[in-house]
C-alpha positions in Angstrom: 8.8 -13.6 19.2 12.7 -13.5 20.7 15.2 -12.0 18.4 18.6 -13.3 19.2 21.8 -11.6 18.0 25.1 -14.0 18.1 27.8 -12.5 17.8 30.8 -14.2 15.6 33.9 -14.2 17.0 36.6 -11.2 14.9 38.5 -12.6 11.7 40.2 -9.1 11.6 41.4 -6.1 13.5 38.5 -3.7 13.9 35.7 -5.9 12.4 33.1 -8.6 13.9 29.6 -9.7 12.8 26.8 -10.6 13.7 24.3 -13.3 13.1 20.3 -12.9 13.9 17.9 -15.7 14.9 14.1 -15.0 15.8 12.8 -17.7 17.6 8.9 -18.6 17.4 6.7 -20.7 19.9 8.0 -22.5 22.9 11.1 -23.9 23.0 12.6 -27.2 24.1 8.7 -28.1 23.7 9.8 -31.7 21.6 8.8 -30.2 18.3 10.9 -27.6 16.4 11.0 -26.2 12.9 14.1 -24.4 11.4 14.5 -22.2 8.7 17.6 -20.3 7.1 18.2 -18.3 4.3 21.0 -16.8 2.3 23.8 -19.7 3.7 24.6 -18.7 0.0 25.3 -15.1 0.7 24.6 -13.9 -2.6 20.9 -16.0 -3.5 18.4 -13.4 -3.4 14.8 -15.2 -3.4 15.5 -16.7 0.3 16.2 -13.2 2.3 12.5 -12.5 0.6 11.0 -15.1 1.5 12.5 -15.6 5.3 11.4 -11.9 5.8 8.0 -12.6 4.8 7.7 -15.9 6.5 8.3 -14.1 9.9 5.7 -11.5 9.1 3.4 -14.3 9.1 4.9 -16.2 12.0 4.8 -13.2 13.6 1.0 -12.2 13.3 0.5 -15.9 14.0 2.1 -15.9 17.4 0.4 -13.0 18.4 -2.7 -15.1 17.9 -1.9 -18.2 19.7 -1.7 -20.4 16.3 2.5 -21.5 17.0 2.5 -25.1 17.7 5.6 -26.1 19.0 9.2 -24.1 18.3 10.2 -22.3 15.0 13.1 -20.7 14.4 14.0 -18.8 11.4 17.5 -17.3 10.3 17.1 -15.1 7.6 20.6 -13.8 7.1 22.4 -16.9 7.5 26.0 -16.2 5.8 27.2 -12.4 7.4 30.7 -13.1 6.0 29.2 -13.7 2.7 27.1 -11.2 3.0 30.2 -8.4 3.3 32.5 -10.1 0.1 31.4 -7.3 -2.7 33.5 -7.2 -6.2 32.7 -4.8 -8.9 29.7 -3.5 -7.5 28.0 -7.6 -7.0 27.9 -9.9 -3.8 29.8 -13.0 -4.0 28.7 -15.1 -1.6 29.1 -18.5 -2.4 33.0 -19.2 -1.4 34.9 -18.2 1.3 36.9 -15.7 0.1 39.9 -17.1 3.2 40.1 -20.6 1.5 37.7 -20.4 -1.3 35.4 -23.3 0.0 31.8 -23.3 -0.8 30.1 -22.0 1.9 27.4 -24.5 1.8 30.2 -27.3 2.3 31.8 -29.0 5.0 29.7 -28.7 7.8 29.7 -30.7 10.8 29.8 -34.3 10.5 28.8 -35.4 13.9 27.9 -39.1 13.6 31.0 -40.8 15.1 31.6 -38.7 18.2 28.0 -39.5 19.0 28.4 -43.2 18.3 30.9 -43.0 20.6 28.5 -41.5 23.4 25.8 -43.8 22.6 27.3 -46.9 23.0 25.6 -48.9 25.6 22.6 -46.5 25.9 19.8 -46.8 23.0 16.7 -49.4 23.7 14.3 -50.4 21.8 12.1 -47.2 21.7 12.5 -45.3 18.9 11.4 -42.4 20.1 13.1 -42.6 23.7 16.2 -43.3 21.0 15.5 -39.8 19.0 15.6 -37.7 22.6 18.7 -39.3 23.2 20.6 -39.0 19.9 19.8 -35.2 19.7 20.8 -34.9 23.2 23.9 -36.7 22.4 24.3 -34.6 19.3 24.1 -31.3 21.5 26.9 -32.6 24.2 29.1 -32.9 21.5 28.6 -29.7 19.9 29.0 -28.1 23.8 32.5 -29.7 23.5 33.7 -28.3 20.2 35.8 -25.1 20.1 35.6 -23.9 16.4 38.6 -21.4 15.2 37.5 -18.8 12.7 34.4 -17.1 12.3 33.5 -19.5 9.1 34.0 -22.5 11.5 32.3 -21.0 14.5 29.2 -19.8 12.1 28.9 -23.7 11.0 29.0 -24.3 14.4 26.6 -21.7 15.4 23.9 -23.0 12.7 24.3 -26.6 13.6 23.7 -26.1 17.2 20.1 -24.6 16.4 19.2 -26.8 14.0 20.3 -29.8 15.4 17.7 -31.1 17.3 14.7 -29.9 15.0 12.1 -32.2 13.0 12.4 -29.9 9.9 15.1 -28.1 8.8 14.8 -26.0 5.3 17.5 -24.5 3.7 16.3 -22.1 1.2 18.5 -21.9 -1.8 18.1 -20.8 -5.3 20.3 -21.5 -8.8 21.2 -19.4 -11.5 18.1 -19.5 -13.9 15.6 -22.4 -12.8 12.7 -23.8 -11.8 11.6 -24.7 -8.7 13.4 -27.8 -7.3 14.5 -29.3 -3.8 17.3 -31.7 -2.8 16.9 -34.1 0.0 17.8 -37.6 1.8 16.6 -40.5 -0.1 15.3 -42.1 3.3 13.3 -39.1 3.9 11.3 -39.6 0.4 8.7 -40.4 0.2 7.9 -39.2 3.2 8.6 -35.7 2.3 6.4 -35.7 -1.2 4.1 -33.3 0.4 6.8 -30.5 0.8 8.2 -30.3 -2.8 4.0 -31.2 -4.0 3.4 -28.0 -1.8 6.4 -25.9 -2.8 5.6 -26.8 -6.8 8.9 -28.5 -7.2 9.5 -29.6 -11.0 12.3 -31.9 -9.8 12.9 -33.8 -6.0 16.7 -34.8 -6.2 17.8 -37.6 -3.8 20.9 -38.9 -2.3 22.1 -41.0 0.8 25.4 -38.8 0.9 25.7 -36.4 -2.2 29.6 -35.4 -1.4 30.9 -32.3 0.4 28.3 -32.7 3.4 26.1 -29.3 3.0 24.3 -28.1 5.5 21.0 -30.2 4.9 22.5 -33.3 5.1 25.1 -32.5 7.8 21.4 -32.0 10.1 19.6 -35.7 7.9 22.7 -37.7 7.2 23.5 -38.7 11.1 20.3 -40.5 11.6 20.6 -43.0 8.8 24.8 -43.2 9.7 23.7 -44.2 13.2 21.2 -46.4 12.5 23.8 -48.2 10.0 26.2 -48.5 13.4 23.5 -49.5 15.6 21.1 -52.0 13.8 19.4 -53.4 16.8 18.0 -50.5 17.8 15.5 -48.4 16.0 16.5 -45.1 14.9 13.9 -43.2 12.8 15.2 -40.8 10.3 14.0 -38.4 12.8 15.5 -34.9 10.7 13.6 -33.9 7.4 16.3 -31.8 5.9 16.3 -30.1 2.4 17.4 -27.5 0.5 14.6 -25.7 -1.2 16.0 -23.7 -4.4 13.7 -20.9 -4.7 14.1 -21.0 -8.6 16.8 -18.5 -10.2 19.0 -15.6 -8.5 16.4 -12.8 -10.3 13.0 -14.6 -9.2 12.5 -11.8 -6.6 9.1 -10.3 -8.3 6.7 -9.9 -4.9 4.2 -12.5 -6.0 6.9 -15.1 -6.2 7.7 -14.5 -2.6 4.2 -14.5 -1.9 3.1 -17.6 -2.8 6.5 -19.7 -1.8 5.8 -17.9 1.4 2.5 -19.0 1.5 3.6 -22.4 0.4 5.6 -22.6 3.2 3.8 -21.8 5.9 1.1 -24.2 4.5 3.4 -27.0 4.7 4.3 -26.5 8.3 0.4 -26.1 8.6 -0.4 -29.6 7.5 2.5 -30.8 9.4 0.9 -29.3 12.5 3.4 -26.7 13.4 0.7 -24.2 13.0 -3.0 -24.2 13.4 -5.6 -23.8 10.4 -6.5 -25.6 7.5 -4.2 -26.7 5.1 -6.0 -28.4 2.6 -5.5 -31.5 0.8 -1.7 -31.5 -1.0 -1.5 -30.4 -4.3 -0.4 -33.2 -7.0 3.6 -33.7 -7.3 4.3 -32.5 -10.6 6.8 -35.1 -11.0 8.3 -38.1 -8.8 11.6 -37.7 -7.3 14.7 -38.8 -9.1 18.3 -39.6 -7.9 21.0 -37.4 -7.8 22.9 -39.6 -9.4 20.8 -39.1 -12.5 21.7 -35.3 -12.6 23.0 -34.4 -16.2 25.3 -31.2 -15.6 25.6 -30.5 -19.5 29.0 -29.1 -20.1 30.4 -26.9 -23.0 33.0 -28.3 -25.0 34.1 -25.7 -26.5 34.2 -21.5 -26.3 31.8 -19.3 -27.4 28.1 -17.7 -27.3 24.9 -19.9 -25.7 21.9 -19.7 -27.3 19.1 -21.6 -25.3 17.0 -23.7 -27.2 15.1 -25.2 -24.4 13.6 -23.9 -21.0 13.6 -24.4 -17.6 11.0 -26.8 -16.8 10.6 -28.5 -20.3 11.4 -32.4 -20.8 14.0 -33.3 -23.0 14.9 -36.8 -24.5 18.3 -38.4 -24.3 20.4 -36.7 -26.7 18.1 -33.5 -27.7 19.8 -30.0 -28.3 19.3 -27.5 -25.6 21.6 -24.8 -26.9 23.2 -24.0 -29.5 27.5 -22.6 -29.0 28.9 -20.3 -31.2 32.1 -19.3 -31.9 32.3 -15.5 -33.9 35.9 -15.9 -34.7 36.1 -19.6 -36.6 37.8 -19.0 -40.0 36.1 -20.0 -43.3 34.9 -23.6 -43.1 35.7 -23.7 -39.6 32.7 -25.1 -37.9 31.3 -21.7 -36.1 28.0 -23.0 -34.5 28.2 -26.1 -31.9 25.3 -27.9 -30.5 25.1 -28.7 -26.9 22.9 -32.0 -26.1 21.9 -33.9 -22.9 22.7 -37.4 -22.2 19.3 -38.4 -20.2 15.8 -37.5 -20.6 14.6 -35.7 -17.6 13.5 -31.9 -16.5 15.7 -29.4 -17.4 15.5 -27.9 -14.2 18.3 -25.3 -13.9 20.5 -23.5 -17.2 23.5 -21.0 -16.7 22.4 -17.3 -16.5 25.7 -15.9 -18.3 25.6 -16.9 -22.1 29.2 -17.0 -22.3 31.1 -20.6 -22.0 34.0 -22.3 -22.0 35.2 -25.6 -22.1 33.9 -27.7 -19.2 31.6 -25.1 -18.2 28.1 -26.3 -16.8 25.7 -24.7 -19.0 22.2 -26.6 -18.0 21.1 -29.7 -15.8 18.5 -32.0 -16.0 17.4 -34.2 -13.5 17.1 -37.7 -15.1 15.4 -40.9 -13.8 18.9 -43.1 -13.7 21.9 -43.3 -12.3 24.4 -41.7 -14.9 27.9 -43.3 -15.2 31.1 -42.2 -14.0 29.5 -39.9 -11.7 31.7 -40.4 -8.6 31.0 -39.7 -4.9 30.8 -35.5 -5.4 27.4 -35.5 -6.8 27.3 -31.8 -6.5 28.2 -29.0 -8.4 31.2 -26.9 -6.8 
């Protein structure tokens, strides 16, 4: 095991942090693994999980059972990590430009085009050693300003080159549920089936380019620019939402752990047994299909339906009420979806406001009018 510390470069006077990778295996072996947590600064269940998964890791080294390269970050977002208000973390925007900080990373795919011109052949696996070698010259030529843009930076360059890359994630109150490349299902069945994802969520580009798909996206974009050559979707990226912000009981992280290093297990990154993979509890839908249900109005949320259940097309998950309407004023507003689907994720705050995004569920269709940013903010 090699702990690394990177330093970022100083966005103030008197102040620089630092970001830790521990590095598993052997690297620059031809098959790498990597893991971060926290890119989301203020997501609890993935520091818990990341430091349980290198206790494992860990143990495993130590007896010989690493095969190939992992790498895990489990403090991915310093800067994040430091923006405290009223006694809370926020960590999901930058507080310098308020962008999400899973947004806008590195989009790669032309520079690399440009490199590759000329030089891919008809092995697609000669094809894959170039592209990430490609992928890394052009990273070695970028000089990112600001220690946001250099962490991006940082991040992509050790996850670049790697056949899985996890992001672990979680949402506000939820169930287990993962997001990743529609090329890449259903291929990766066995990691939400393992991981006991109630809904898969897929997309060729979901808007914004987050990290995931800044590391999947550039193998299906090339392959688009060069179609006589074959270029595998050689990345499987995805963000792994470890359920809701407060699902940090110890056997949570226990068995996600567990989960986890099962899957890299059967995917032969470690030695043992994995078993045969557990039954999906249900097939992957499209991002597109995603019903963020939205208050219309202002008032007090009362939940009618859970994460996890199934609800039809136009049932009532919650109930809105307003404590000041006047006498024959309607006080109590129901809230209803537009698909059926899992209700996989609902707001943790019961107060609302108009446009607010009080639930989503993850329906089997493409929904109307959803546009290009197919992600919440």
């Amino acid at each position: 095991m090699k702990r690394i510390e990177h330093l970022l470069p100083s966005a103030s006077i008197g102040t620089q942090r630092t970001l830790v990778s521990i590095h598993f295996g052997k690297p620059d072996c031809g098959r790498k693994v990597y893991i971060q947590a926290g890119l989301h600064a203020d997501e609890a269940p993935g520091y818990l999980v990341a430091t349980r998964l290198v206790e494992l890791l860990t143990v495993a080294e130590q007896e010989g059972r690493i095969c190939g390269e992992i790498i895990v970050v489990p403090v991915a977002n310093p800067i994040g990590l430091d923006q405290w208000t009223i006694d809370s973390v926020q960590g999901r925007f930058d507080r310098v430009d308020n962008v999400n900080f899973n947004r806008n990373h590195l989009e790669v795919a032309e520079q690399a085009a440009e490199k590759l011109q000329g030089r891919l052949g008809n092995d697609p696996d000669a094809n894959t050693h170039l592209i990430r070698q490609v992928v890394g010259e052009v990273l070695s030529e970028m000089r990112p300003l600001g220690e946001t843009a250099f962490l991006k930076h940082l991040l992509f360059s050790m996850s670049h080159d790697a056949d899985i890359v996890l992001d672990l994630h979680c949402d506000f109150q939820a169930v287990m549920h993962v997001y990743t490349g529609t090329a890449l299902w259903p291929e990766a069945h066995d990691l939400s089936a393992q991981m006991g994802a109630y809904a898969t969520l897929l997309a060729a580009e979901s808007g914004g380019c987050p990290f995931d798909e800044a590391n999947s996206q550039i193998w299906w974009l090339l392959a688009e620019k060069f179609p006589d050559h074959p270029i595998l979707p050689a990345c499987l990226a995805a963000t792994v939402e470890l359920r809701g912000n407060s699902d940090t009981l110890p056997a949570q992280t226990q068995q996600d752990t567990a989960n986890l290093y099962t899957f890299l297990q059967r995917r032969g990154y470690l030695a043992g047994e994995a078993g045969p993979v557990p039954e999906l509890l249900h097939d992957a839908t499209p991002l597109e299909g995603v019903d963020y249900i939205k208050a219309e109005a202002a008032g007090i949320l009362s939940y009618l339906k859970e994460p996890g259940e199934i609800v039809d097309e136009g049932e009532v998950i919650a109930k809105l009420t307003d404590p000041m309407a006047k006498p024959g004023q309607v006080a109590i507003t129901e809230i209803s979806c537009k698909t059926k689907g899992v209700l996989f994720a609902r707001s943790c705050d019961r107060f609302a406001r108009p446009g607010k995004i009080v639930a989503k569920v993850a329906g089997t269709k493409p929904l109307a009018g959803k546009g290009k940013q197919l992600l919440t903010i």
